[in-house]
MIFI-373049 format. One record per residue (C-alpha): y, z, x; chain; residue in three letters; residue number from 0. Coordinates in Angstrom, 2 decimals. Layout:
    north       up     east  mol  type  seq
        Y        Z        X    A   ALA  NUM
...
***
This chain:
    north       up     east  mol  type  seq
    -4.15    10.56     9.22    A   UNK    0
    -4.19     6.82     7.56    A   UNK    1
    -1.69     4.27     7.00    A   UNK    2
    -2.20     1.14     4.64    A   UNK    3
     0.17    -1.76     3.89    A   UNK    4
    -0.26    -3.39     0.72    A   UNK    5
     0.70    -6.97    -0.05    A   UNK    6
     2.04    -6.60    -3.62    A   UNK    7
     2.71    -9.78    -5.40    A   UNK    8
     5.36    -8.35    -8.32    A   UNK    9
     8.56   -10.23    -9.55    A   UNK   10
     9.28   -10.68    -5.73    A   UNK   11
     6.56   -10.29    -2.55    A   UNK   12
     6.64    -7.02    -1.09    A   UNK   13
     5.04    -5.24     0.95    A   UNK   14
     4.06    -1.44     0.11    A   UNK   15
     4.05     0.75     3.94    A   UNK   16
     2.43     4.02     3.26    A   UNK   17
     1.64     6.93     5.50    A   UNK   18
    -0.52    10.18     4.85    A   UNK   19
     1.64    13.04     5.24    A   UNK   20
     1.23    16.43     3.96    A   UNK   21
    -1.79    15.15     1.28    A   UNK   22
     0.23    11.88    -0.27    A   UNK   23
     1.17     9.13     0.53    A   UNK   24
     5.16     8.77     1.35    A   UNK   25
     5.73     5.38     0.52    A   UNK   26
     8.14     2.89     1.32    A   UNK   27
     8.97    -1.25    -0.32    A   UNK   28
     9.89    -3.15     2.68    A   UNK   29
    10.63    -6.79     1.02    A   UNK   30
    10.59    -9.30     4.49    A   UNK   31
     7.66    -6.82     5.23    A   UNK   32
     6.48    -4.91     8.75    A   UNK   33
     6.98    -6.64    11.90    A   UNK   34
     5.77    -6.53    15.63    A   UNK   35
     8.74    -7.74    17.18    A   UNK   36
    10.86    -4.95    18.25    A   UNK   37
    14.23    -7.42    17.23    A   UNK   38
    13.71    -6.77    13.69    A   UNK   39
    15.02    -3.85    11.97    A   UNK   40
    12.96    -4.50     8.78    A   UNK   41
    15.02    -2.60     5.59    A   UNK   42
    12.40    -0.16     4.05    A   UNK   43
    13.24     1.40     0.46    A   UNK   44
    11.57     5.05     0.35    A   UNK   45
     9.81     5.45    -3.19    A   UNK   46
     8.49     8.29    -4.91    A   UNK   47
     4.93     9.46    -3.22    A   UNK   48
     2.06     8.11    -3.95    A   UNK   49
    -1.98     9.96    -4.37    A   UNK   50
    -3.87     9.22    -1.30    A   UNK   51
    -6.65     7.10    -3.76    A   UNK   52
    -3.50     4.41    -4.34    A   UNK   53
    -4.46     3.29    -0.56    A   UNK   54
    -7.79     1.87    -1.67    A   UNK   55
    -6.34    -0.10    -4.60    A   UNK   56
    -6.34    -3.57    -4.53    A   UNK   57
    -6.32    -5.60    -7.92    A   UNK   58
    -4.18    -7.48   -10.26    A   UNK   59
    -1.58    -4.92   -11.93    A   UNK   60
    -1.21    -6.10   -15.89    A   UNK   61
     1.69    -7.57   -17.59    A   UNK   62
     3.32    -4.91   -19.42    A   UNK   63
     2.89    -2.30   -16.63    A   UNK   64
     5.60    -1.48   -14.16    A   UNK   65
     4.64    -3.74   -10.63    A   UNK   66
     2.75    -6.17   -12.23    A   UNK   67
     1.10    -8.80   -10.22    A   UNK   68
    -1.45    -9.15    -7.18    A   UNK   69
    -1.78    -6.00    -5.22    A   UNK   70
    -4.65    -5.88    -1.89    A   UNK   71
    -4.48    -4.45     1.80    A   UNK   72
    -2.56    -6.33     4.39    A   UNK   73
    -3.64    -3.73     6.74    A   UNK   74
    -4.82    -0.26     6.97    A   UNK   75
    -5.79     2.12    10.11    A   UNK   76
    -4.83     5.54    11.48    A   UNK   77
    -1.59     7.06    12.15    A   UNK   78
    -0.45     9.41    14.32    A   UNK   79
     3.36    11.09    14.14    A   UNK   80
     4.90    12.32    17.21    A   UNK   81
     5.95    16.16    16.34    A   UNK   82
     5.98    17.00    12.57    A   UNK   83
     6.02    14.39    10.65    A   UNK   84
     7.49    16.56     7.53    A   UNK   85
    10.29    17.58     9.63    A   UNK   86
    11.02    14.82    11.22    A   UNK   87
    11.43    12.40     7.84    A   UNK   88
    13.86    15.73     6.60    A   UNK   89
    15.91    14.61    10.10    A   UNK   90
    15.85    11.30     9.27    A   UNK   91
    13.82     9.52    11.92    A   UNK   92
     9.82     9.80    11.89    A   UNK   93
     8.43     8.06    15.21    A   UNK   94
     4.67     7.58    15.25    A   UNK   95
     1.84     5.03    16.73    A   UNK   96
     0.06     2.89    14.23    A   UNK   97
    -3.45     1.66    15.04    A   UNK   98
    -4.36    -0.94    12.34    A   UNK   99
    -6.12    -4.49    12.36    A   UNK  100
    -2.35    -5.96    12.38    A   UNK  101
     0.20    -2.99    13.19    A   UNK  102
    -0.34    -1.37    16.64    A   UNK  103
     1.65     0.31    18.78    A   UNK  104
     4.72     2.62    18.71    A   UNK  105
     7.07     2.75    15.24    A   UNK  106
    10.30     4.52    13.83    A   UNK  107
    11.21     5.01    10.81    A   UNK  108
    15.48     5.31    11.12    A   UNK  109
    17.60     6.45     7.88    A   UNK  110
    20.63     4.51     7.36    A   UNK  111
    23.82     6.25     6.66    A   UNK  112
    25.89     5.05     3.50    A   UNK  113
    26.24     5.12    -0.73    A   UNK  114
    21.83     4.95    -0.27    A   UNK  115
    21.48     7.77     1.53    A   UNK  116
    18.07     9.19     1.40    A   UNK  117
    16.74     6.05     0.54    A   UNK  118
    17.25     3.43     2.33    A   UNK  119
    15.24     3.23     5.89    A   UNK  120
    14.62     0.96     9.13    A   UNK  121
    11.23     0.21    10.02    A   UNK  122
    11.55    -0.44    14.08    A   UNK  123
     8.30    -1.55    16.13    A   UNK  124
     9.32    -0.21    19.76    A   UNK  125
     8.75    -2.28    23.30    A   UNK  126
     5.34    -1.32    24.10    A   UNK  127
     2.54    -3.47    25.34    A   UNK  128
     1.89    -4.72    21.78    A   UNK  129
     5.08    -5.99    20.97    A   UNK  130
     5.17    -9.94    20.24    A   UNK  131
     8.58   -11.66    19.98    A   UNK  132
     7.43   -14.46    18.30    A   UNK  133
     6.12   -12.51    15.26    A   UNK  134
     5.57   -14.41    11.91    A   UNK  135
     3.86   -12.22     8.82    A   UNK  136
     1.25   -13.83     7.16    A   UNK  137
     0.43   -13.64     3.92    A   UNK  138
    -3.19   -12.68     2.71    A   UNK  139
    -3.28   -13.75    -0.66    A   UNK  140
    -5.11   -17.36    -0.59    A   UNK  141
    -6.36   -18.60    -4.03    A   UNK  142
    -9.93   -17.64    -3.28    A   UNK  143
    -9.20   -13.91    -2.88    A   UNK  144
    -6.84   -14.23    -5.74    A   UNK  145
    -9.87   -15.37    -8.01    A   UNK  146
   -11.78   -12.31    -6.22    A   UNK  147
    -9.27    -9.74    -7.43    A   UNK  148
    -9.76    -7.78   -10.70    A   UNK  149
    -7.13    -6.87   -13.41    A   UNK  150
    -6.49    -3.03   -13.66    A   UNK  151
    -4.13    -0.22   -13.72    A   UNK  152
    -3.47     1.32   -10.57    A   UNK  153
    -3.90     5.27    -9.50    A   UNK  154
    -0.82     6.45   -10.49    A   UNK  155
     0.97     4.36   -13.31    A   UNK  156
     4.05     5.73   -13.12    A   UNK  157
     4.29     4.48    -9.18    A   UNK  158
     7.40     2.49    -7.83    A   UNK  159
     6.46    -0.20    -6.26    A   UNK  160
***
């Protein structure tokens, strides 16, 4: 199975985490986006699912349609959930091992208990031998692959982003 993180550029800088379960995309809007350093407990909003093509787009999303702005891959690579991964986001806590150009290693994926519940998740990166403490995201929209991106309508327009 496939993972993809998209850098989306809408009214604020997200950063779109999905994962291929059960022929979608589940997707999640993590705003300080993923991390490597198992100190930060990154907040991840769970959105509606998205079609498996929505993990090649990359483009500029028009004014006038919901997420509008600069959309392309931050990073993309295989996944692999530990047990069922169906089951284990219905129990609240999906662990799994990402191997990606950026994201490596061991992950959870914690619900939080309160007034969001159901939506609102942690994204943990575990101790492993690809854990870095001094972590900093980088962002991979420059001007030049701004100018490189095309304006169009993503997949599935009704998608949260």
């Amino acid at each position: 199975m496939r993972f993809v993180v998209q850098e989306h550029h809408a009214t604020r800088l997200h950063y779109d985490f999905r994962l291929e379960i059960a022929g979608v995309l589940k997707s999640w809007a993590i705003p300080k986006g993923p991390s490597m350093n198992p100190a930060d407990k990154r907040l991840a909003v769970m959105v509606e699912d998205h079609l498996l093509e929505y993990g090649d787009f990359e483009g500029i999303i028009p004014q006038g349609h919901y997420g509008a702005g600069a959309v392309l891959i931050w990073d993309s690579g295989e996944f692999k959930a530990e047990g069922d991964p169906e089951i284990a986001l219905r129990q609240g806590r999906l662990r799994f091992t990402l191997n990606g150009k950026k994201l490596k290693g061991d992950f959870s994926l914690v619900l939080m208990k309160g007034k969001e519940s159901g939506k609102n998740w942690l994204l943990i990166k575990s101790q492993d031998s690809f854990a870095q403490r001094d972590w900093i995201i980088m962002r991979e929209l420059t001007a030049a692959k701004k100018k490189q991106l095309k304006e169009k309508i993503p997949p599935c327009e009704t998608s949260q982003a």
